[in-house]
N, C-alpha and C positions, 0 to 999 in steps of 0.2 A: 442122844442130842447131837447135831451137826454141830459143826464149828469150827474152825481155823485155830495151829499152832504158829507160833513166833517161837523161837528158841536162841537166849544169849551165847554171845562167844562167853569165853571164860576159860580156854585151855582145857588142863586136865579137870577142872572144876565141873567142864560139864557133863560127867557121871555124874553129876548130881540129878542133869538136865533127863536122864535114864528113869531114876525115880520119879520124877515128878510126870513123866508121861506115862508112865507106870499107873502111877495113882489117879490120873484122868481116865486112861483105859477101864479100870476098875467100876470107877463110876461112869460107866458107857457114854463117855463123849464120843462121839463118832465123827472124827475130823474128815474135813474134805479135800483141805490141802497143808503144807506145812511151809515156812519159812524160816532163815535163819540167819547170823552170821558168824563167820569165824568157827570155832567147835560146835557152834549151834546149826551150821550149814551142814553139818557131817551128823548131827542127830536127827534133823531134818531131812535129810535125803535117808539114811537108815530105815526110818519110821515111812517113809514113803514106798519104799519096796517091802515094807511087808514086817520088819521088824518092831515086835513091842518094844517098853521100857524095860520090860526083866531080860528080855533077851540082848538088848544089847548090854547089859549089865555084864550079862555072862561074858558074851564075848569079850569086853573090856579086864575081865578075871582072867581070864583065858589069854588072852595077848595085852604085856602089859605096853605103857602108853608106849615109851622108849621102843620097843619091838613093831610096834604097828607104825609110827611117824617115821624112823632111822634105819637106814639100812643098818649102821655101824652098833645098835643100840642107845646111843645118844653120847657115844666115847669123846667127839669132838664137843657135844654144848660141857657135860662134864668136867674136862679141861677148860676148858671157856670159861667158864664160873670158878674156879680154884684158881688161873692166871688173875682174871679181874679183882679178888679177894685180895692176891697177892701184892698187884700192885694198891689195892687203896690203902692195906694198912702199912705199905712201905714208909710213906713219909712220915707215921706217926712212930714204925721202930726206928730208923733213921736219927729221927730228933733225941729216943732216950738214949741214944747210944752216946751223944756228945754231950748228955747229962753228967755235970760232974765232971769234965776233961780240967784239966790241970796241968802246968809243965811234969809233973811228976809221971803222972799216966799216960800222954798223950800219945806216946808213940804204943804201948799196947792198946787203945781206945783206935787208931789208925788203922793196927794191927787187921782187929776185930770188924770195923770197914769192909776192908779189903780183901777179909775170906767168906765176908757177907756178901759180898755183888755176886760172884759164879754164882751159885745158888737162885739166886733172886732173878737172875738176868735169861738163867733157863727156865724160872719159873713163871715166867711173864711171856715166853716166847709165844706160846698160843695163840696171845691178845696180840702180840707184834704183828704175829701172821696174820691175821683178821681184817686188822689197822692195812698193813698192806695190801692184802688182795685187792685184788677187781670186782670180785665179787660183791655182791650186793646182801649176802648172806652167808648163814653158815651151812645151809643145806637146801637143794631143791626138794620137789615134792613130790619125785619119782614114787618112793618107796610107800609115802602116804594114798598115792594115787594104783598103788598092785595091791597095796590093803582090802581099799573099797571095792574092787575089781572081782576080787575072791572073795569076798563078803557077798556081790550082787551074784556071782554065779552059785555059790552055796543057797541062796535065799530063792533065785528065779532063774534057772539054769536057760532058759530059754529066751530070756532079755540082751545075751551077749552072742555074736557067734563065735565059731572056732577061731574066726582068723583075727580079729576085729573086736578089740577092747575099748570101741569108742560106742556110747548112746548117747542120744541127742536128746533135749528135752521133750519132743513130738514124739520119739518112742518112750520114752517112760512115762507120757499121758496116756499113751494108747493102751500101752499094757496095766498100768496101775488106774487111768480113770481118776488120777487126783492130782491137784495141780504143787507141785514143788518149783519156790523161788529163793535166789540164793543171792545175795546183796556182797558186791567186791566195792573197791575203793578203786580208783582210775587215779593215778599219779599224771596221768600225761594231758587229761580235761580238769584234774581237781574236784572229780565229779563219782558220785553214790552209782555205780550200774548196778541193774538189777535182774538176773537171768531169770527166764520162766518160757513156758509151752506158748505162753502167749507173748512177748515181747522178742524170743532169741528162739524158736524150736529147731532150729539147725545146730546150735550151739552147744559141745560135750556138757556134759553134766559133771563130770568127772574131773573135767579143766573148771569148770565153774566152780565146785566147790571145796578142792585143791588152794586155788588164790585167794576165796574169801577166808581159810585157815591160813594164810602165808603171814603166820607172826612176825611182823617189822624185825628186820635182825635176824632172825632167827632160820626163816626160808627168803631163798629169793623171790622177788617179785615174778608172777606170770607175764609172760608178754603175750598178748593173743589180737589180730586185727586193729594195730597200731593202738592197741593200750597197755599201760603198762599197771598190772592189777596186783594188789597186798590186801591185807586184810580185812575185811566188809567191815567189823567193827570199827575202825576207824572213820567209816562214813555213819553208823545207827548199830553199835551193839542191841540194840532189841526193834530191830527194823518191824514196829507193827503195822508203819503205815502199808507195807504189800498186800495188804490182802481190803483195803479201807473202798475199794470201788467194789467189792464183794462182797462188803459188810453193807454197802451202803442197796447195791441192788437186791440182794436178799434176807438183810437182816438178821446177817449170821453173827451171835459172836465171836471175837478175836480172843485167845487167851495167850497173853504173853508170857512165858516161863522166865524170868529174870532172876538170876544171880546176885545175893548182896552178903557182901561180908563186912561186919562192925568194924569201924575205921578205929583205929590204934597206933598209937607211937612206935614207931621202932626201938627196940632195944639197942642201947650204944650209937656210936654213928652208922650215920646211911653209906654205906660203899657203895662204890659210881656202880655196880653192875645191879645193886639192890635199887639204885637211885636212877637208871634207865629202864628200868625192869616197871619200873613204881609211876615212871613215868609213862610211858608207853600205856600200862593196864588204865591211868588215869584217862590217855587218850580216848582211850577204847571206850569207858565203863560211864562216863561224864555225863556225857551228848544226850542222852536217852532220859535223862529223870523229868525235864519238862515236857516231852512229847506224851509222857500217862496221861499229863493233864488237860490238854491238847488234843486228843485221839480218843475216842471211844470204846481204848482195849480192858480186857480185863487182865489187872497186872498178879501172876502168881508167883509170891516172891519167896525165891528158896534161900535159905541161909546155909552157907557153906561154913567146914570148918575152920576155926582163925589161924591154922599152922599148915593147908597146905595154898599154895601160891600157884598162880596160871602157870611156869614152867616148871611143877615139880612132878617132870615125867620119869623119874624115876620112885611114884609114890608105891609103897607094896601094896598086897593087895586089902589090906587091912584098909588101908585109906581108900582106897574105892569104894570098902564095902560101905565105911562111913559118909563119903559124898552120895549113895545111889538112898541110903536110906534116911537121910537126910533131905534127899528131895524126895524120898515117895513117905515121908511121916509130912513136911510143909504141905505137899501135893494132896492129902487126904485130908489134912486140915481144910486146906482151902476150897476141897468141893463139897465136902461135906457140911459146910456153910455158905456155900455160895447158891444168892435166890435162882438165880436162872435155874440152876441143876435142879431145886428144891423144887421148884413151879413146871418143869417139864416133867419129874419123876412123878408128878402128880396130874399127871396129864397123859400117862402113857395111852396106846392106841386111841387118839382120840385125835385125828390131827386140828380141827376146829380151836379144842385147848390147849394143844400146842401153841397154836399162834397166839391165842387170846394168854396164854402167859407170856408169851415177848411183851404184847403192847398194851394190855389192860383190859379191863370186863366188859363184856357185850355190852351192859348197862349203860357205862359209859359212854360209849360209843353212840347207841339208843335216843341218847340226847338231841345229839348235833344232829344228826339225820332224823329224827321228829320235826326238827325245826327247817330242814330244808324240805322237806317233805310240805309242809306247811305254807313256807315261803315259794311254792313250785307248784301249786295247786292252782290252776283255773277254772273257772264259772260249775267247781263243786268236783270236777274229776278227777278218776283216783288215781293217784299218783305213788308209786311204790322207791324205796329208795335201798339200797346196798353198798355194802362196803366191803368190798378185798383186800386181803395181802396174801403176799408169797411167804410159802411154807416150805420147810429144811426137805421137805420130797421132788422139788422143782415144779409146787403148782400153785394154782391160788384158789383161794378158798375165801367162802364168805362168812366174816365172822359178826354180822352185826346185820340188824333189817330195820328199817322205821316200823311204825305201829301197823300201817296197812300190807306191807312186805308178809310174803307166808315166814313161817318160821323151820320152813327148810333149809339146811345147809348146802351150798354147794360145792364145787371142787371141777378145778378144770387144770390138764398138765399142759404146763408150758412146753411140752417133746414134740405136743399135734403141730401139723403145718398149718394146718386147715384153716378159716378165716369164718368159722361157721357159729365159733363164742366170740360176741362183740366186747366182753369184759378181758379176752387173751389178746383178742386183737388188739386192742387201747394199750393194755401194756407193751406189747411186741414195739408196736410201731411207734409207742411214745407219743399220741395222736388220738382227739377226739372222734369217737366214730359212733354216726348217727343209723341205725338200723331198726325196720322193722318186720312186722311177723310174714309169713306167705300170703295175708290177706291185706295187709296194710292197713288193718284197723288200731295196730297198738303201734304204740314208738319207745325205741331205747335208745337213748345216749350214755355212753360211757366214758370217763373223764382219767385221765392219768393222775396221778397223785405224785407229786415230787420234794424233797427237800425245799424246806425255803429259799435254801439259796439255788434254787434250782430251779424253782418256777419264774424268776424274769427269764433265764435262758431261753425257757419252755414258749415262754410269749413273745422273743424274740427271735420265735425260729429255728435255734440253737438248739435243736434237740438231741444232738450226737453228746453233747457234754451232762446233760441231766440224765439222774436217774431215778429212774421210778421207784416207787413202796408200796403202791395200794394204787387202788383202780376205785370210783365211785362211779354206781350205775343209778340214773333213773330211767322210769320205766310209769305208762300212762296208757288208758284205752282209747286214745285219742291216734287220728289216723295223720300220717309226717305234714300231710300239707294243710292241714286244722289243728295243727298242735302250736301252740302259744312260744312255745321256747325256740321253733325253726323260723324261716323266711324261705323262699322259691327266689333261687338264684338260677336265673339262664335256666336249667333244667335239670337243676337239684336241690333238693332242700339243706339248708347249711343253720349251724346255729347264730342266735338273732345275736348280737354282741352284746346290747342292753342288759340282756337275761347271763350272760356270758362274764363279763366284766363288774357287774351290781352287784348278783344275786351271789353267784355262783362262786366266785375268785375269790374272796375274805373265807370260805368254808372252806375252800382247799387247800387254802393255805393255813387255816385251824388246823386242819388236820393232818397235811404235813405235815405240822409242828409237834404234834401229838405221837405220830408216829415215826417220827425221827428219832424220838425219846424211847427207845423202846429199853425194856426193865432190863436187858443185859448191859 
């Protein structure tokens, strides 16, 4: 089954994100492209060269997180987090110390102070440094970016050359054939970018999805072609709208792999490093719960465990093993109740039922095209009517015929150049095209089929912004310049608008509607 991944940020959380494409693989989802942000950018580009979910699993076993993100092993965030501790719960030892003070005590309670501070004052010095620097982080993303580096020469040794550790998004289309898009945050527009072969193919992949991991704090921001780029989560931890003009031209579905962990109280107080930490992951993790509703993706929701947190890159490997298999037990749950999967595995070689499980029973369909078939008929002639969509092999196929239509299937690939099937041609061009046979005794017209909200476009000309779903063809043994539905324009026959805007526009836009809807 084709289909598009989304993958959440979520730090080291997304070994979860491992399993759960793990258990799509299983049940033979066959993605076309992937997306992601933040740690999902980095499972996404994985799975794009060629990596399963068990295998990056392994790798993740194999290099733990600290090792693959830090040159140092994570020595400086470690410090960083034991300074920050230090200091929240200073003012609360602080306070019991002058518990109790009395003229009696006081000067040993002073004492006690005052061999208190060295201690404390070197124990804080890490956060001092930090507070200070210029820097904008506590580490760049050199080390993250030699990782993936040897990760794509181990997997496609032929992707990188010897001298020259940069690939562009246009070579990693051309070699892989599938499209990866990776969503950063722009500090300098305040604005979502969004790298891909189609929008940036000159642009590293490598810097691409480098910045959309550049955890706030944690790494510095990218600066690349006067932007200054941090974490994509912070613009759509589960960015599914990239692949929505994909979904909408072919009718592929989106599965978004999302991360959720049951919200719960902290124990004792929040310390500011738990309380920026909490804050930050809130930033990230928030933005996305209205866009399911919103978006036509399918949401795969993996439950993570409640004890480990987006920077606990020091997890062993026991905790990996529990995030990978925690997303491939959710990840098998949920294909193996999900109808789409159910209705394609039921359809195998058969590409006709293929389709006719996205959008519904030939029957169905039988209807509406009886009825125009009916309403399209003149002084008794026969008048045939069809219906297409585009199928996960890149072609269209006829999944439905009116009563006088043979009941052959047909199938044409959208690869041909050629302009010799008027039902490819309609789609290609987004444009009514009237043609008939080498004797000119029959005529077809072929009609694009668009989203609703895409057919005013369509009749305003505006056909770069609509997208097509289906094609409706009819078809008559009537010769172009005696057929009822044309007119003889100057020295071509065009369709009659009457027949065009009455008859014909309420059914295409029935069935736009219908197939807009389609069951994934």
């Amino acid at each position: 089954m084709k289909a598009y991944g989304i993958f959440a940020g979520g730090g080291v959380k997304g070994a979860a994100l491992a399993g759960a494409l793990e258990a799509a693989q299983r049940e033979n989802v066959d993605f076309l492209g992937y997306g992601g942000a933040s740690a999902g950018a980095i499972i996404a580009y994985l799975a794009a060269i060629g990596y399963g979910g068990r295998e990056i699993y392994i790798k993740m076993i194999r290099s733990p997180f600290k090792d693959m993100l830090f040159e140092d092993k994570g020595e400086k965030l470690f410090l960083l987090k034991k300074s920050a501790n230090s200091f929240s719960s200073f003012p609360v030892s602080f306070k019991s110390m002058f518990k109790g003070t009395n003229r009696n005590n006081f000067v040993d309670k002073a004492k006690n102070i005052v061999l208190t501070c060295p201690p404390f004052i070197k124990s804080i010095a890490p956060l001092v440094n930090v507070v200070r620097s210029k820097e904008l982080g506590i580490y760049d993303t050199n080390h993250l970016r030699t990782t993936l580096v040897e990760w794509t020469k181990k997997q496609i040794p032929s992707l990188l050359s010897v001298h020259d550790d940069r690939l562009t998004f246009a070579q990693l289309y051309k070699e892989t054939n599938l499209e990866l898009k990776i969503i950063c945050s722009d500090l300098s527009s305040k604005r979502a970018v969004v790298y891909s072969f189609q929008t940036t193919p000159n642009e590293d992949v490598f810097d691409a999805v480098c910045s959309s991991a550049s955890y706030p704090f944690l790494f510095n921001p990218q600066i690349n072609n006067e932007k200054v780029l941090i974490d994509g989560g912070l613009s759509s931890n589960v960015p599914m709208f990239m692949f929505k003009d994909e979904q909408k031209s072919a009718n592929i579905p989106i599965y978004a792999f999302d991360l959720h962990k049951e919200a719960i109280l902290p124990e004792g107080e929040l310390g500011r490093f738990s309380y920026l930490s909490r804050l930050i992951d809130t930033a990230l993790e928030a933005s996305d719960n209205v866009m399911f509703d919103m978006l036509n993706a399918k949401r795969v929701k993996v439950n993570v465990p409640q004890d480990i947190d987006t920077l606990d890159v020091n997890v062993s490997k026991l905790d990996v093993m529990r995030l990978y298999y925690a997303g491939l037990t959710d990840g098998l749950e949920f294909f193996s109740n999900d109808q789409t999967v159910k209705l394609l595995k039921a359809s195998l070689d058969d590409i006709t039922k293929e389709a006719l499980a996205n959008y519904g029973s030939a029957e169905m369909f039988k209807v509406v095209l009886n009825a125009i078939q009916e309403e399209s008929t003149f002084e008794e002639e026969l008048v045939r009517v069809w219906l297409y969509v585009p199928t996960s092999r890149n072609s269209l196929v006829s999944i439905s015929g009116s009563a006088n239509a043979s009941g052959k299937q047909y199938e044409w690939s959208l690869d041909s150049n050629d302009d010799v099937i008027d039902a490819r041609e309609a789609w290609m061009k987004k444009a009514e095209i009237v043609s008939s046979d080498n004797a000119e005794t029959k005529t077809r017209i072929s009609f694009p089929i668009f989203r609703e909200e895409d057919t005013l476009r369509f009749h305003q000309s505006n056909t770069t912004e609509s997208h097509c779903i289906g094609v409706l063809v009819l078809d008559t043994n009537v010769a172009p310049e005696e057929c009822m539905w044309l007119y003889l324009h100057k020295t071509r026959v065009v369709l009659e608008e009457t027949f065009r805007t009455e008859m014909l526009q309420p059914w295409l836009i029935l069935l736009g509607r219908v197939l807009s809807n389609a069951r994934f």
